[in-house]
PDB file of N, CA, C and O in Angstrom, chain B, residues numbered from 101:
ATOM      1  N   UNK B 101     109.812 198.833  -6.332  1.00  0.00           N
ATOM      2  CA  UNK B 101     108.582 198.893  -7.101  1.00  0.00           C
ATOM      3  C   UNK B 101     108.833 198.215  -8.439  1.00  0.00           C
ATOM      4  O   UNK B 101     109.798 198.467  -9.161  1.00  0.00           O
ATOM      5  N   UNK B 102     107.965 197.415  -8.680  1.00  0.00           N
ATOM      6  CA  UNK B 102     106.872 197.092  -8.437  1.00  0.00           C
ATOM      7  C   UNK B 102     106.730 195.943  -7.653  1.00  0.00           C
ATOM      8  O   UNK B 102     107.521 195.003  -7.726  1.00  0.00           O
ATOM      9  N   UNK B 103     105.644 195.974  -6.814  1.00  0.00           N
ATOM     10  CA  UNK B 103     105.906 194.548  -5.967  1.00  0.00           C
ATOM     11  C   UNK B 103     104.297 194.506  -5.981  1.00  0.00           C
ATOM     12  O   UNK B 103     103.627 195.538  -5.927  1.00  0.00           O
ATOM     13  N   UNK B 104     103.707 193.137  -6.064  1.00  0.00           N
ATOM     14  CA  UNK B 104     104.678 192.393  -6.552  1.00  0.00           C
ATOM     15  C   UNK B 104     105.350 192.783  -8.142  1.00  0.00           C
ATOM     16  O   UNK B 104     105.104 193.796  -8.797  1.00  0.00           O
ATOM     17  N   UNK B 105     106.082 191.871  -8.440  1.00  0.00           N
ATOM     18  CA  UNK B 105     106.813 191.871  -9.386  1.00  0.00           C
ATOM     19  C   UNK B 105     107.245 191.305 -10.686  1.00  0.00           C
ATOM     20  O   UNK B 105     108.184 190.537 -10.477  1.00  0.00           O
ATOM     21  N   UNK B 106     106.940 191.373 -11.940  1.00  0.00           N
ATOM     22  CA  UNK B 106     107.894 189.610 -12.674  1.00  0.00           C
ATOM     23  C   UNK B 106     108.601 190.714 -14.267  1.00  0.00           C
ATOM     24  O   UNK B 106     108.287 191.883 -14.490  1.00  0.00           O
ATOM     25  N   UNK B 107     109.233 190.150 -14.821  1.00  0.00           N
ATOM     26  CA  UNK B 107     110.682 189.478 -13.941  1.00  0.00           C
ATOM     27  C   UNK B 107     111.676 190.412 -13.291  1.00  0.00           C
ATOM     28  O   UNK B 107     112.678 190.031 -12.686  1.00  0.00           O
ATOM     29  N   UNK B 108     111.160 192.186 -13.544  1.00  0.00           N
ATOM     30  CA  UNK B 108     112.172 192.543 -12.299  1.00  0.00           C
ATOM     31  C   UNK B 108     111.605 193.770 -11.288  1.00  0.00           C
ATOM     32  O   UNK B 108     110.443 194.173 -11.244  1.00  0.00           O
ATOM     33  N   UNK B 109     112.512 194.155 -10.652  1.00  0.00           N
ATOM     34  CA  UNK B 109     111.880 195.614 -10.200  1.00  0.00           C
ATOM     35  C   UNK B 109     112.870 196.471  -9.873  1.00  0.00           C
ATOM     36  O   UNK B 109     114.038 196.139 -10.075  1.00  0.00           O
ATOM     37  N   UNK B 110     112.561 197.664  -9.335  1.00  0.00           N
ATOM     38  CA  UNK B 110     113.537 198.184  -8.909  1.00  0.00           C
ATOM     39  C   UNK B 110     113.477 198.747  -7.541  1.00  0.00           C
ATOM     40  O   UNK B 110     112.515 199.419  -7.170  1.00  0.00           O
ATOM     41  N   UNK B 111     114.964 198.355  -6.436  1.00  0.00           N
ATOM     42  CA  UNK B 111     114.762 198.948  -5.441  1.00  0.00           C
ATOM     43  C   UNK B 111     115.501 200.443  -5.624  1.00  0.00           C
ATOM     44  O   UNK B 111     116.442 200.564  -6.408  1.00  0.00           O
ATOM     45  N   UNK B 112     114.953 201.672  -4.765  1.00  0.00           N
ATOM     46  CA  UNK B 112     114.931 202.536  -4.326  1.00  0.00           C
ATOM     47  C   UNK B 112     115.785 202.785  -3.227  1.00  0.00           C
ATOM     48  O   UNK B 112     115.555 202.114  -2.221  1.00  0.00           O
ATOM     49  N   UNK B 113     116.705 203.584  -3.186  1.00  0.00           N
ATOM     50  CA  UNK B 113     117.599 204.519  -1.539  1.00  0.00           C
ATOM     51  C   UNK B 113     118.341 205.411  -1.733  1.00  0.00           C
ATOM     52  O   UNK B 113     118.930 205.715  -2.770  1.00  0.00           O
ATOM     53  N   UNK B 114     118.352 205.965  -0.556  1.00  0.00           N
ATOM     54  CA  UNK B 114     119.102 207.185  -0.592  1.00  0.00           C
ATOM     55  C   UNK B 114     119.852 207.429   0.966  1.00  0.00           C
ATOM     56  O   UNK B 114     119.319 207.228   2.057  1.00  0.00           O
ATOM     57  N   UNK B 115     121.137 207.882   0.726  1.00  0.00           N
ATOM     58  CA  UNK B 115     121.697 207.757   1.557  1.00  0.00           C
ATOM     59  C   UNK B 115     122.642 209.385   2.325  1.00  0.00           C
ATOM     60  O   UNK B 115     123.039 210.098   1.404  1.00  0.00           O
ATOM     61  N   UNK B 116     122.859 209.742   3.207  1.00  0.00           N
ATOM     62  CA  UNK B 116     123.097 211.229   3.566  1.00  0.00           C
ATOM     63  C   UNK B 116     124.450 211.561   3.217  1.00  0.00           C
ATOM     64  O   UNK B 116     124.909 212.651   2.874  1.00  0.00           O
ATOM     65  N   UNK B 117     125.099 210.286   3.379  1.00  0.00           N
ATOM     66  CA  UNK B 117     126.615 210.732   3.378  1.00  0.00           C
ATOM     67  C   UNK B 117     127.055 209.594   3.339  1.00  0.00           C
ATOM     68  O   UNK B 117     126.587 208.531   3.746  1.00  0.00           O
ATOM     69  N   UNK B 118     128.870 210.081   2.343  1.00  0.00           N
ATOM     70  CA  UNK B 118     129.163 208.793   2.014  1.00  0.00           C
ATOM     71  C   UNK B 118     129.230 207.599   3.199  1.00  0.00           C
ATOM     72  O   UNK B 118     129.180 207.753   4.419  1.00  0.00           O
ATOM     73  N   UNK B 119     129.386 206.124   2.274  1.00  0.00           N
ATOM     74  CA  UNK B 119     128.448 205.214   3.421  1.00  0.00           C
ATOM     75  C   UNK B 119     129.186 203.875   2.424  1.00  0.00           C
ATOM     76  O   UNK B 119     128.785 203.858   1.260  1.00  0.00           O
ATOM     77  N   UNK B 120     130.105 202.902   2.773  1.00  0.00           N
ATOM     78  CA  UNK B 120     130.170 201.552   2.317  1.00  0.00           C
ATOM     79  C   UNK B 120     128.719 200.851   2.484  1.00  0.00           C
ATOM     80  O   UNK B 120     128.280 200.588   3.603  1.00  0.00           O
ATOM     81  N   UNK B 121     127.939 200.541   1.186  1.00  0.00           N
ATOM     82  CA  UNK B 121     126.572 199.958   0.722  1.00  0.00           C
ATOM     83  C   UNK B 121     127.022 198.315   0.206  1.00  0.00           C
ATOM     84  O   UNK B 121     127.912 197.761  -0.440  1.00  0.00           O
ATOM     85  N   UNK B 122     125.298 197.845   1.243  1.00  0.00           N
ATOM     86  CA  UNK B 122     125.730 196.535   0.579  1.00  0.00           C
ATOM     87  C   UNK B 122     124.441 196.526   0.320  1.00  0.00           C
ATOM     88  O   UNK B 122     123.791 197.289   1.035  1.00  0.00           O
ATOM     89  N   UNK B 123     123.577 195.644  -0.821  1.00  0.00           N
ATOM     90  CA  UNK B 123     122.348 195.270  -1.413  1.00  0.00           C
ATOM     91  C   UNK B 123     122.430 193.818  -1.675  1.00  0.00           C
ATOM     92  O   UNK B 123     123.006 193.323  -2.644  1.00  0.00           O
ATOM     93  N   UNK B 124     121.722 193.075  -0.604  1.00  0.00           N
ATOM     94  CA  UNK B 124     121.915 191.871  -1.092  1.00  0.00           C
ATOM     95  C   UNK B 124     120.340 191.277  -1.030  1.00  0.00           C
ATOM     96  O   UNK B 124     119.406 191.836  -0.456  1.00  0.00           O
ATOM     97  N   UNK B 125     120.276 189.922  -1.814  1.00  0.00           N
ATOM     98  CA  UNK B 125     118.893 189.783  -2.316  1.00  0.00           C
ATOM     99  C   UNK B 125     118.876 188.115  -1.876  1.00  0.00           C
ATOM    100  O   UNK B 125     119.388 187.255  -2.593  1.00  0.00           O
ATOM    101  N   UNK B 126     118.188 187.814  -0.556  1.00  0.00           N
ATOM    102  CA  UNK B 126     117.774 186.315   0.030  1.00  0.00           C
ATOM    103  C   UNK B 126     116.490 185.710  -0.438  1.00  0.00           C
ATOM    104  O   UNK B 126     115.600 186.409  -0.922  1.00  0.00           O
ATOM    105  N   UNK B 127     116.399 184.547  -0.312  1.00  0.00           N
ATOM    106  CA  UNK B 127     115.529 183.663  -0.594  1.00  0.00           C
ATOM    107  C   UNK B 127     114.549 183.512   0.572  1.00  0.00           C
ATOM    108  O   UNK B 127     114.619 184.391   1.431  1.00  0.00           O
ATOM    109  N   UNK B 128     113.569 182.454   0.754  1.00  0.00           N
ATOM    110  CA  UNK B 128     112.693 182.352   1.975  1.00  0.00           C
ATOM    111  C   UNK B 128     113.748 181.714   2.670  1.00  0.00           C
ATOM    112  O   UNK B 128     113.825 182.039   3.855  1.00  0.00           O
ATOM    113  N   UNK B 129     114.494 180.982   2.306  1.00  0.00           N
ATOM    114  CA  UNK B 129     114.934 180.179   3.386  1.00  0.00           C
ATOM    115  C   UNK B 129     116.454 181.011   4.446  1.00  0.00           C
ATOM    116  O   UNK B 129     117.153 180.581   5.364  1.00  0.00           O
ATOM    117  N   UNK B 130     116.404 182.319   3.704  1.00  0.00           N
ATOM    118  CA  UNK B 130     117.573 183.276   4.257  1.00  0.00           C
ATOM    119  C   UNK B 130     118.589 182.472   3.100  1.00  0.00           C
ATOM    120  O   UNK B 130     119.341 181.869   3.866  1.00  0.00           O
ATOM    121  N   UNK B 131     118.930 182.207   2.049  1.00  0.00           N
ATOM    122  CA  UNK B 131     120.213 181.904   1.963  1.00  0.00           C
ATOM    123  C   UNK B 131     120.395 183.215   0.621  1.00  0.00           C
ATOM    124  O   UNK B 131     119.521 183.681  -0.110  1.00  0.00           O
ATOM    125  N   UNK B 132     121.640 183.478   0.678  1.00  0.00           N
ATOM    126  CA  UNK B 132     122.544 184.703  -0.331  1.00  0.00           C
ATOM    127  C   UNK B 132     122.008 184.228  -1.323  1.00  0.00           C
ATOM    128  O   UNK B 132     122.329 183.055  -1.512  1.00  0.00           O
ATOM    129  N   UNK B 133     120.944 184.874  -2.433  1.00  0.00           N
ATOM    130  CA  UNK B 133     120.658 184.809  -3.908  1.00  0.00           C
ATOM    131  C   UNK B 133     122.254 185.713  -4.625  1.00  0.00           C
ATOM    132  O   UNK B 133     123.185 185.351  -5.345  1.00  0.00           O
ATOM    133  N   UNK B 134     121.956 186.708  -4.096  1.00  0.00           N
ATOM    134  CA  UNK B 134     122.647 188.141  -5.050  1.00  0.00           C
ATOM    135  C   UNK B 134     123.169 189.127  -4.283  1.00  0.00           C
ATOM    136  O   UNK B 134     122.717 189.413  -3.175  1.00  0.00           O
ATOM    137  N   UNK B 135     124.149 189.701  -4.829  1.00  0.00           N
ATOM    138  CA  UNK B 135     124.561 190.448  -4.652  1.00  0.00           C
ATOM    139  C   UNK B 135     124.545 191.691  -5.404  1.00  0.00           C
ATOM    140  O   UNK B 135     125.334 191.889  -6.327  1.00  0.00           O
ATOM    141  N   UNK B 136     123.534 192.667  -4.981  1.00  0.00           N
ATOM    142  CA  UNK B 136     123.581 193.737  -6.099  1.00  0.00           C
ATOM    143  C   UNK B 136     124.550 195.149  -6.296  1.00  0.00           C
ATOM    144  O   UNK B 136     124.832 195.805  -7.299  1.00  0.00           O
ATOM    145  N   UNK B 137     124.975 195.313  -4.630  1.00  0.00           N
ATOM    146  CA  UNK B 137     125.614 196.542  -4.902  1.00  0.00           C
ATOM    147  C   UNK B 137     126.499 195.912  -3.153  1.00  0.00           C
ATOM    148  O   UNK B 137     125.985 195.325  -2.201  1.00  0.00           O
ATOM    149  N   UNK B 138     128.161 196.440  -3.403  1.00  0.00           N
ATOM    150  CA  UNK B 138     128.834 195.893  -2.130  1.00  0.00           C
ATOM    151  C   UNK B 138     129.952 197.124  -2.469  1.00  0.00           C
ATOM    152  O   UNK B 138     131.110 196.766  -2.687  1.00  0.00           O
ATOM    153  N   UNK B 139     129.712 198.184  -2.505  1.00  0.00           N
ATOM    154  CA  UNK B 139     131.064 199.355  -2.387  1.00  0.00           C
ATOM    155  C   UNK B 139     130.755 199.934  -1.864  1.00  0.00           C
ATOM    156  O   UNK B 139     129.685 199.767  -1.277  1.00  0.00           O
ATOM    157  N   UNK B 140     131.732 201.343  -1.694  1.00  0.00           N
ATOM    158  CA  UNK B 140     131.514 202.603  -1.301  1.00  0.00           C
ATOM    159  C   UNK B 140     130.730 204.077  -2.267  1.00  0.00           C
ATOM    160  O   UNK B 140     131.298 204.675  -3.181  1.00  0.00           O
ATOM    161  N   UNK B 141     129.841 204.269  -1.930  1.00  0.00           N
ATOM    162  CA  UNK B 141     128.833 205.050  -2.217  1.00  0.00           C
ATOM    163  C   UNK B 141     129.011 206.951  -1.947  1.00  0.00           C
ATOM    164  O   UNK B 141     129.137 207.259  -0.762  1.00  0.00           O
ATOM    165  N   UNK B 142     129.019 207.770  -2.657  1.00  0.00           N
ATOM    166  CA  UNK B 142     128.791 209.061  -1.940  1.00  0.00           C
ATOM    167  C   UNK B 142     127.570 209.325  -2.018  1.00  0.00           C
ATOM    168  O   UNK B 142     126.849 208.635  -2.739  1.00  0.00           O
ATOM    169  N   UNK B 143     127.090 210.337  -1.324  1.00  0.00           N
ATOM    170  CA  UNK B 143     125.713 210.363  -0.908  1.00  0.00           C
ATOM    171  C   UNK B 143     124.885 210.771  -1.962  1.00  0.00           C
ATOM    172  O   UNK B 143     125.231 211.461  -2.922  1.00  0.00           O
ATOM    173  N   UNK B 144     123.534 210.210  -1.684  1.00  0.00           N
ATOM    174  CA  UNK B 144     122.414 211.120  -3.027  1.00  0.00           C
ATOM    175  C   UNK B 144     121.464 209.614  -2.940  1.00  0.00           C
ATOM    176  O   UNK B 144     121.386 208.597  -2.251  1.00  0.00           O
ATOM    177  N   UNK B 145     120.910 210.169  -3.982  1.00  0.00           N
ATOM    178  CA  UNK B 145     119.360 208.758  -3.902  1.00  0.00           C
ATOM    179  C   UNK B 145     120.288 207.699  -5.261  1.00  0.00           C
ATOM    180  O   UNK B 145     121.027 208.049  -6.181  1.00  0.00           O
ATOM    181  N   UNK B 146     119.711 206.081  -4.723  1.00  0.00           N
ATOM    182  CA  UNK B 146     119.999 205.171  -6.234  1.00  0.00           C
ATOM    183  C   UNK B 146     118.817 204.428  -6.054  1.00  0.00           C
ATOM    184  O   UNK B 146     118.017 204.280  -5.130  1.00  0.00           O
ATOM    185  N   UNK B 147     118.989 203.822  -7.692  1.00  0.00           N
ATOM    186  CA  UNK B 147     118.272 203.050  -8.289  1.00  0.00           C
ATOM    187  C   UNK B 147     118.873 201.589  -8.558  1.00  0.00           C
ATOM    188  O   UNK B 147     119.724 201.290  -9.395  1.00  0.00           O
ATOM    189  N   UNK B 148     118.345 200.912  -7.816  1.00  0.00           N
ATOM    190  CA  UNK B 148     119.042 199.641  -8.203  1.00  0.00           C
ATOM    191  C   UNK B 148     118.294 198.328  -9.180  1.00  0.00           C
ATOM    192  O   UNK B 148     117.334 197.916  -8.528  1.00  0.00           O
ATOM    193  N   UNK B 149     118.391 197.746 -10.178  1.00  0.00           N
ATOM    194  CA  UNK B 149     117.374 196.933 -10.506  1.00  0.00           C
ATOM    195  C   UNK B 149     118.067 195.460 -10.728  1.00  0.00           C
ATOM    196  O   UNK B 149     119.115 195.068 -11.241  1.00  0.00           O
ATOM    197  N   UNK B 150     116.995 194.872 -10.107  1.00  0.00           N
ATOM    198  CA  UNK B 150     116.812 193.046  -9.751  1.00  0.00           C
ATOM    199  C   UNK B 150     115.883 192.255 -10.893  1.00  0.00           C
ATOM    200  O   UNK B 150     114.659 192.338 -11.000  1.00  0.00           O
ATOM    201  N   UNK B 151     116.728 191.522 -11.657  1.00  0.00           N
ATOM    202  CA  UNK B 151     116.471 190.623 -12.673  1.00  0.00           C
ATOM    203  C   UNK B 151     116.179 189.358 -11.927  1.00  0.00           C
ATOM    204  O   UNK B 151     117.071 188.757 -11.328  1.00  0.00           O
ATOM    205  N   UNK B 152     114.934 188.949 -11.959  1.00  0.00           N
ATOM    206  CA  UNK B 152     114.736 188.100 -11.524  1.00  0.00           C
ATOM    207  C   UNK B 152     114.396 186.996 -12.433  1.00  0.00           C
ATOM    208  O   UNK B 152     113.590 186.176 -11.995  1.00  0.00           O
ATOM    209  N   UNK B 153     114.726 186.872 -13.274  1.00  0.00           N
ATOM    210  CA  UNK B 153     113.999 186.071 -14.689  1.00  0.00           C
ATOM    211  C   UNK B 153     114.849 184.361 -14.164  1.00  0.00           C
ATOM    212  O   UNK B 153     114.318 183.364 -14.653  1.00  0.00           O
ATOM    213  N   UNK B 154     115.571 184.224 -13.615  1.00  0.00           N
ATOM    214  CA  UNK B 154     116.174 183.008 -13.185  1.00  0.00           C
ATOM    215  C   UNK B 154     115.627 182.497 -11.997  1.00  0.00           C
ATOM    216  O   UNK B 154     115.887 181.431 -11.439  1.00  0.00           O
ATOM    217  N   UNK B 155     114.945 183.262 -11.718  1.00  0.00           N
ATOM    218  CA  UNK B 155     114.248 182.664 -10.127  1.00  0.00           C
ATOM    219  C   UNK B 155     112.690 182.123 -10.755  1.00  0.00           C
ATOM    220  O   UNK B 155     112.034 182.333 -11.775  1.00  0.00           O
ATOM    221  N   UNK B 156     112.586 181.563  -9.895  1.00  0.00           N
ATOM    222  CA  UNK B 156     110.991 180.681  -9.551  1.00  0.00           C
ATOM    223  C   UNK B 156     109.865 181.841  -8.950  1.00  0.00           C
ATOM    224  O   UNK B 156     110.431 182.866  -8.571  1.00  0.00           O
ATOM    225  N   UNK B 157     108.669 181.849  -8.828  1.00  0.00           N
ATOM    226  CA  UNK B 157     107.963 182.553  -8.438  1.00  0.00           C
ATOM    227  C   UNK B 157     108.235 182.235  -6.384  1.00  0.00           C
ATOM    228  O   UNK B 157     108.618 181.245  -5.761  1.00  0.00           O
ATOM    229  N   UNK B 158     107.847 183.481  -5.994  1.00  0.00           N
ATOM    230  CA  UNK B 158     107.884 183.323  -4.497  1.00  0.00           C
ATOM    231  C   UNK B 158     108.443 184.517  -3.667  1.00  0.00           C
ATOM    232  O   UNK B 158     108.437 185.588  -4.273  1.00  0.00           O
ATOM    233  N   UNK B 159     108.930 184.534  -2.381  1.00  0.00           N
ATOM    234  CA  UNK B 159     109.323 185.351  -1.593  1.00  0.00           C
ATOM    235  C   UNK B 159     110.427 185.481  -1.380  1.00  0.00           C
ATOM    236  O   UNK B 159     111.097 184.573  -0.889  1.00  0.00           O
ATOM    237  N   UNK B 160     111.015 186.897  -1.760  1.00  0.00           N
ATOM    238  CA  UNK B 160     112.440 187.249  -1.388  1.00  0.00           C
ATOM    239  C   UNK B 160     112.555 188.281  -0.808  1.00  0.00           C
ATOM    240  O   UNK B 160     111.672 189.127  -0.947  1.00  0.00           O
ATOM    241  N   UNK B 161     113.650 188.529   0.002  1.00  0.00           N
ATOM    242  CA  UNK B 161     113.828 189.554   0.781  1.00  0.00           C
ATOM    243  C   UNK B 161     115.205 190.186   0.261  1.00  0.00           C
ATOM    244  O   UNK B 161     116.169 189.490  -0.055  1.00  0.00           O
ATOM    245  N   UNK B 162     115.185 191.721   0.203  1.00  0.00           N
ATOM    246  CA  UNK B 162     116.679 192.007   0.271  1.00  0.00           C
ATOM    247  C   UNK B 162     116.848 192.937   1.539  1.00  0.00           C
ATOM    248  O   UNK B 162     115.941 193.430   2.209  1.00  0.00           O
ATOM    249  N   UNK B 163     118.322 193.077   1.734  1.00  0.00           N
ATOM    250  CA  UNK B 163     118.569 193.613   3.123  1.00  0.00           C
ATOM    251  C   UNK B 163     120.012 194.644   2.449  1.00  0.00           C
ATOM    252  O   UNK B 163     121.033 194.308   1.847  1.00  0.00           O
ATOM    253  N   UNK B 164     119.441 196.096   2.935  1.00  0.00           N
ATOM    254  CA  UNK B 164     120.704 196.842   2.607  1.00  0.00           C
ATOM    255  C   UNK B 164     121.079 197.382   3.951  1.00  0.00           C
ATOM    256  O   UNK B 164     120.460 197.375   5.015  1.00  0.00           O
ATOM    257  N   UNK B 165     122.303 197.872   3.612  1.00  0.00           N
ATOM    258  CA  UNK B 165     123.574 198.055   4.700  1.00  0.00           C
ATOM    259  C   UNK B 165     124.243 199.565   4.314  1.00  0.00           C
ATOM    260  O   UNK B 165     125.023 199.658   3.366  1.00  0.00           O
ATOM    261  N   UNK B 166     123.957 200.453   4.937  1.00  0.00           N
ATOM    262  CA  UNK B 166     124.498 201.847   4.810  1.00  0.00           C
ATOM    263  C   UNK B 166     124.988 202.579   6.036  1.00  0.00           C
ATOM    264  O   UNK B 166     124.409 203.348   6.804  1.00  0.00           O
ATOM    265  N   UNK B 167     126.486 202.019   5.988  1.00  0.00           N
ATOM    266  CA  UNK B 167     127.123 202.518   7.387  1.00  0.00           C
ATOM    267  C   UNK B 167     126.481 202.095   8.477  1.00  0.00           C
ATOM    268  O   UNK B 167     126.532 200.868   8.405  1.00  0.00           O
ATOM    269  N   UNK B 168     125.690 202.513   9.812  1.00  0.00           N
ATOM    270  CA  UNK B 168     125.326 201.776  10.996  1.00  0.00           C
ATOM    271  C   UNK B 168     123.559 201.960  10.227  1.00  0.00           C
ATOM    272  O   UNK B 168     122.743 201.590  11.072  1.00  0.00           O
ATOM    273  N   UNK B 169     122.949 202.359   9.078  1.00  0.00           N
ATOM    274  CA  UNK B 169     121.772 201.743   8.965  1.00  0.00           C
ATOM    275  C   UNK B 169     121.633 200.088   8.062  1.00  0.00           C
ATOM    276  O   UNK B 169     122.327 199.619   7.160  1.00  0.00           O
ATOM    277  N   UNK B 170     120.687 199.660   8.631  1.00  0.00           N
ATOM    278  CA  UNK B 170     120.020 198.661   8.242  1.00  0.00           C
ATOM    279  C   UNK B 170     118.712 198.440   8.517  1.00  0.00           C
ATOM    280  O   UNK B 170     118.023 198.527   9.533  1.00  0.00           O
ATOM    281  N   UNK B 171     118.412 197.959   6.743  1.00  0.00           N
ATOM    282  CA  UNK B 171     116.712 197.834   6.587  1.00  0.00           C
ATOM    283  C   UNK B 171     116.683 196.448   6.036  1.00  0.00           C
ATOM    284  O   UNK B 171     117.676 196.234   5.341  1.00  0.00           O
ATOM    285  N   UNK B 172     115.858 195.432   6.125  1.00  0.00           N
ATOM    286  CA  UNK B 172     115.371 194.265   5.397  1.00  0.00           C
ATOM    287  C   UNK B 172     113.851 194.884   4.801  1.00  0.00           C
ATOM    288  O   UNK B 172     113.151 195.685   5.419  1.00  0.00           O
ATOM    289  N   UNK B 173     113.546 194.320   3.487  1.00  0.00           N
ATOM    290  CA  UNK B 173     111.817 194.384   3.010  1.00  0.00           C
ATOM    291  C   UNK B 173     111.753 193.074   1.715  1.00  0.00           C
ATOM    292  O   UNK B 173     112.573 192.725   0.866  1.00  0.00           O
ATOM    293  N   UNK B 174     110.703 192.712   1.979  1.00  0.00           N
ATOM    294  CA  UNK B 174     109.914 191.672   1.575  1.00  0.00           C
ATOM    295  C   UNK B 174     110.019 192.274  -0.776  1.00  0.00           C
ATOM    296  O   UNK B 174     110.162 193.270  -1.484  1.00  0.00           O
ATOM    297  N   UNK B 175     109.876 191.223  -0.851  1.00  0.00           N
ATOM    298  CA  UNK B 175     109.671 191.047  -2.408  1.00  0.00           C
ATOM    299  C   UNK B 175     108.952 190.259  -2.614  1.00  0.00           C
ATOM    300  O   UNK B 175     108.946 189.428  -1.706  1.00  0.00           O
ATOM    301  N   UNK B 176     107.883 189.929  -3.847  1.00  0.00           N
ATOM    302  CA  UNK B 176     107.368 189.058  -3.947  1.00  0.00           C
ATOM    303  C   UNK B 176     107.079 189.257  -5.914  1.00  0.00           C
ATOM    304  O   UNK B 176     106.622 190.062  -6.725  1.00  0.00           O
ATOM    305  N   UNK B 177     107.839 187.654  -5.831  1.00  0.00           N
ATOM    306  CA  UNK B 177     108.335 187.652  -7.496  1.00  0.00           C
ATOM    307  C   UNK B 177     107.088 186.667  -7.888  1.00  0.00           C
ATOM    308  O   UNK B 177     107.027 185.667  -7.172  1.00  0.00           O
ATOM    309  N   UNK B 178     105.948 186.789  -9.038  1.00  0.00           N
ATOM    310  CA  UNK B 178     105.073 186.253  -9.609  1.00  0.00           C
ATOM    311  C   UNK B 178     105.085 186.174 -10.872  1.00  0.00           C
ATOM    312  O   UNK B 178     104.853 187.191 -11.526  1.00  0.00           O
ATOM    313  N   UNK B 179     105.421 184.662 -11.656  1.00  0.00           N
ATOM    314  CA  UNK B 179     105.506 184.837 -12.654  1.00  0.00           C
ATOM    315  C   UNK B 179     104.717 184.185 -13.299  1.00  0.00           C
ATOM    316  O   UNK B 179     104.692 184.284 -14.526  1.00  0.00           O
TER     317      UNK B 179
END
């Protein structure tokens, strides 16, 4: 939230138990923008926030990784 967005937002998760987390933040074309979060995590809710002030307006996706879950969701940066 907020999406859309300018220049940042913040993603939201929570996870049950500890869990090696990855948060990474793609472009339309799929290629690696960022890397926001790549360790090991113990469980509870986070807040992560994405500066986007170097990017162009448009569509990004990030995709997190928490042990065998995985979610992708849409961003959309308007500036």
């Amino acid at each position: 939230f907020p999406n859309p967005f300018n220049p940042s937002t913040n993603i939201s998760f929570s996870i049950p138990s500890r869990a090696f987390v990855s948060l990474k933040v793609f472009d339309i074309r799929g290629r690696e923008i960022a890397t926001l979060i790549n360790e090991d995590l113990p469980a509870g809710l986070y807040t992560k926030e994405w500066n986007a002030n170097s990017f162009s307006s448009g569509v990004y996706f990030y995709r997190i990784k928490a042990g065998n879950f995985i979610a992708t969701k849409k961003l959309v940066l308007v500036k």
